[in-house]
N, C-alpha and C positions, 0 to 999 in steps of 0.2 A: 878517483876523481873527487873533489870537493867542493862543494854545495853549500850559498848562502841564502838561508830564506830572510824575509818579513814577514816577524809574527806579532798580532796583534791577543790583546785577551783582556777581559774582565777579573781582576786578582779577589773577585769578593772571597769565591772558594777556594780559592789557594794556599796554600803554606808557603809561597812564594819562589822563584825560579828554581833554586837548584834541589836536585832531589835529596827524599831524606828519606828514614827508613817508616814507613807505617804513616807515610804522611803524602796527599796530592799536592803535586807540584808541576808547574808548566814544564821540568825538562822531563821528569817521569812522562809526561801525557805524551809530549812531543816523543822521546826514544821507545813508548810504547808502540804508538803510530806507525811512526817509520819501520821496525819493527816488523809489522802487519802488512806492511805498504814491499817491504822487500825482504821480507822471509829471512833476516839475517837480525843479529843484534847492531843499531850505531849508538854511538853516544854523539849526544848532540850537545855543543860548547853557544853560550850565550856572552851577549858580550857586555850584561852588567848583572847583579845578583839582587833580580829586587825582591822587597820583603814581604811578607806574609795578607793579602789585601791592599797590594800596590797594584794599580793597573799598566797597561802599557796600548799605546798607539803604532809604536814602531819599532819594536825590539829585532835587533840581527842578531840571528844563531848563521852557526856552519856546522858542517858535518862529512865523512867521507864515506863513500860507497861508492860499488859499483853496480853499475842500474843502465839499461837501454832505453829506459822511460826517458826523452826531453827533456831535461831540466824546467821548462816553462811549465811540465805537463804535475812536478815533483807535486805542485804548492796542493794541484786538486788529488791527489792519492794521499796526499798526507789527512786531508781535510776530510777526506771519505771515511778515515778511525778515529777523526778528533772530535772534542766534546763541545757541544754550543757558545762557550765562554773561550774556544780558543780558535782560533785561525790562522794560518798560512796565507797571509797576502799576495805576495811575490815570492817568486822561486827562481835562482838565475846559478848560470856555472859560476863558480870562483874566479876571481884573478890571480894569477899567479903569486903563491906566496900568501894567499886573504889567509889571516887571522882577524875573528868576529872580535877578542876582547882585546888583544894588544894592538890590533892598527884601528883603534877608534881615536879620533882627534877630538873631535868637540861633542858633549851628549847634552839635549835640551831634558829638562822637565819642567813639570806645570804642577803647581799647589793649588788646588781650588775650595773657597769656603764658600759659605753662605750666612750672609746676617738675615733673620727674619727672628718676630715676635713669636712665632710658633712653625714648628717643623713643615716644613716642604718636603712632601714624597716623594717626589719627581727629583731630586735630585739631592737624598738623602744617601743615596746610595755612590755616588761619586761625590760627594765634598762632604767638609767636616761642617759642619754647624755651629757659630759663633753665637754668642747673645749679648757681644756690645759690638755699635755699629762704630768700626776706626775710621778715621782720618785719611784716607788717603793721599792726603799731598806730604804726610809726616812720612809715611810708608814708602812712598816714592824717592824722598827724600834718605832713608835709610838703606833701602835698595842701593842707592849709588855706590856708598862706602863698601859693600862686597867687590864691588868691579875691582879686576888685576887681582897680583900672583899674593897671595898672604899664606899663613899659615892658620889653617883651618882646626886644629884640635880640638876649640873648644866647641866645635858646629859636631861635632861626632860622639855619639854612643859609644857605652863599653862594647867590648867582645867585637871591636873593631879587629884585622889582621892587618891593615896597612901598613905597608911601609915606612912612608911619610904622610906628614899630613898637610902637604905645601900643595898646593893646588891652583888653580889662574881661571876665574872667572870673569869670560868674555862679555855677558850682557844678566845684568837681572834688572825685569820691569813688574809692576804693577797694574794691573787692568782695574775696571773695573763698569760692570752690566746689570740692567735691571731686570728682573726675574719676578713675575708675579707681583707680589708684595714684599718680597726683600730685595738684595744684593747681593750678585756673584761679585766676587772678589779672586783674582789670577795671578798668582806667584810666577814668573816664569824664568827661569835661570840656567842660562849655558854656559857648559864651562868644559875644561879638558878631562876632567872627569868629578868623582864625588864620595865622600867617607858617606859612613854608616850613619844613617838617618840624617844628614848633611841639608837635605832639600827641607824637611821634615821639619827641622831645627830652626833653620831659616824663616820658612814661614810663621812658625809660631811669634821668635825676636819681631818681625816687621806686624803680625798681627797686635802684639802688644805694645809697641811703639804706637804702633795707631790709634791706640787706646789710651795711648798720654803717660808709657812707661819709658823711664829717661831708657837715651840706646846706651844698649850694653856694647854695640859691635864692637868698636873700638876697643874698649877695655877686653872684649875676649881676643883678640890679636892679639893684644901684647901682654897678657897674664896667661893665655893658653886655658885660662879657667870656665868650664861650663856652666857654673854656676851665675856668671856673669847675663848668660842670656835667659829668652824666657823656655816655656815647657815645647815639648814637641808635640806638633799637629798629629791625629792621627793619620792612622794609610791608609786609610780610603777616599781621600783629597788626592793623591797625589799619583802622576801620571808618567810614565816613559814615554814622550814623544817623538826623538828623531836622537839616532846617532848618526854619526858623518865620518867619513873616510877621506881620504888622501886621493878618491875621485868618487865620480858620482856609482853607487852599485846599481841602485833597482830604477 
């Protein structure tokens, strides 16, 4: 039988989804778990590979076992061997045929900074910290040029495995909230899926546009060149919020 959860977590401690040797990672925790939860070995398959100190809102894994536990009942046994910074949201049977990483259609995330004159505790720990205050109507403005299908190359890190790197972004916006004595500032970009540090990349390009640095976007579409845009935000801004299916799961 197989089984999709909603997991949520905190990536501060993590070396990031997939497992690696001598190293904590949400799929180690997660096939620890389960594990414990059903007296057998599963592997448990996630349906994007985020990186080291990336968090997540909405991540889908699957996995197959066989178990008499309720699928509804899956999410609280799992959560009974997991660690405070991981959760099992939702727990539901599969649909026939569910694959968590190949039937994902559109996957949202969220870059979040902060501009303040001096560091904010409170939310040091999920956004990156800026110390020039951008523009945002230039940044909204730059946002737009991501929407549709382009070829992304030069939005991705080495030690990328993709295949291609043509990709189709359906929405990316710009927020922005007052906070204490700065400003949150919110990257948020959905699209059919996403290279290696892609959100990352993005956000840094739109944070330095905002800052009065001519846009490179264009020029990195059509030279494929990374050098074109600006540095990558770090991971501790940026968040896995929702991926979607081909119908609704949880």
């Amino acid at each position: 039988m197989r089984y999709a959860l909603l997991v949520s977590y905190d990536g501060t401690d993590f070396s990031g989804f997939q497992s690696q040797p001598n190293a904590r990672t949400v799929q180690g925790e997660l096939e620890r778990a389960a594990e414990e939860a059903f007296g057998v070995r599963v592997k448990i398959s996630g349906s994007g590979r985020t990186d080291a100190g990336v968090h997540a809102l909405g991540q889908v894994c699957h996995f197959d076992a066989e178990t008499k536990i309720p699928a509804k009942k899956i999410k609280n046994c799992l959560n009974g061997f997991l660690p405070p910074d991981l959760r099992v949201l939702k727990s539901i049977e599969a649909p026939a045929g569910f694959d968590c990483t190949r039937g994902a259609k559109r996957k949202t995330y969220c870059y979040s900074f902060y501009y303040a004159e001096t560091e904010l505790p409170l939310l040091d720990r999920y956004h990156a910290r800026v110390k020039e205050e951008p523009d945002l109507g230039r940044m909204r403005a730059a946002a737009e040029l991501l929407v549709g299908s382009h070829d992304f190359k030069a939005f991705c890190a080495s030690g990328s495995s993709a295949k291609t790197s043509v990709r189709e972004i359906y929405s990316a916006e710009v927020d922005r909230e007052r906070a204490g004595e700065g400003w949150v500032y919110r990257v948020r970009v959905c699209g059919n899926g996403f290279l290696y540090n892609m959100v990352r990349i993005i956000a840094g390009e739109l944070y330095a546009v905002g800052c009065g640095k001519e846009e490179g976007i264009t020029a990195a579409f059509e030279t494929r060149r990374r050098n074109c845009l600006a540095r990558t935000m770090p991971p501790n801004g940026l968040l896995m919020e929702r991926v979607e299916y081909e119908t609704e799961l949880f």
